[in-house]
C-alpha positions as CSV (number, residue, x, y, z in Angstrom):
1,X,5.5,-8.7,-11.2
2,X,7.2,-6.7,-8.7
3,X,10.7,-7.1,-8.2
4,X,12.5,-7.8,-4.8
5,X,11.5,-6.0,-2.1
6,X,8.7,-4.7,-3.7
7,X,6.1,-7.2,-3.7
8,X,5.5,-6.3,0.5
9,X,5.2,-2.5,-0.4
10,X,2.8,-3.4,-2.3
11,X,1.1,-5.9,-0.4
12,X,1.0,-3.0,2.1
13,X,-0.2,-0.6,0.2
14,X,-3.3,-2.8,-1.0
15,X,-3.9,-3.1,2.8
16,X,-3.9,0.6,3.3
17,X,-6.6,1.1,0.6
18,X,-8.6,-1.6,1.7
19,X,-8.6,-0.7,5.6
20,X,-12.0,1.1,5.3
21,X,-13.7,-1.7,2.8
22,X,-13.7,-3.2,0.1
23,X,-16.6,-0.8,-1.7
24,X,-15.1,1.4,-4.2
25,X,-17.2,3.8,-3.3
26,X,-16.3,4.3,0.1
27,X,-12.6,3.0,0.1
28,X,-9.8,5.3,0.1
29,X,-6.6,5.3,-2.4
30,X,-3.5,3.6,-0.8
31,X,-0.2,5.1,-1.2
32,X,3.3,3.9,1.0
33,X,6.4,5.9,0.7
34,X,9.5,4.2,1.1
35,X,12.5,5.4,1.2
36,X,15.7,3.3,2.1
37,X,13.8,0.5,3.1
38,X,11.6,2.1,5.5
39,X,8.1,3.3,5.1
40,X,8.2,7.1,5.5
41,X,4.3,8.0,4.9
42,X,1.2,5.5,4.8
């Protein structure tokens, strides 16, 4: 479980990897940098 804030980092970063599918195979890895609350690289 993620604590906080979290939970919608990660929720964003699971939409990130999933913006070009959902096939393994073709899907990218999603990463989001935050940093103070505010998301620095996607």
């Amino acid at each position: 479980m993620c604590a906080g804030g979290d939970e919608q980092w990660m929720r964003r970063t699971i939409e990130v990897a999933t913006s070009k599918g959902s096939d393994p195979s073709t899907s990218q890895l999603g990463c989001v940098i935050v940093l103070d609350g505010k998301v620095i690289a996607a």
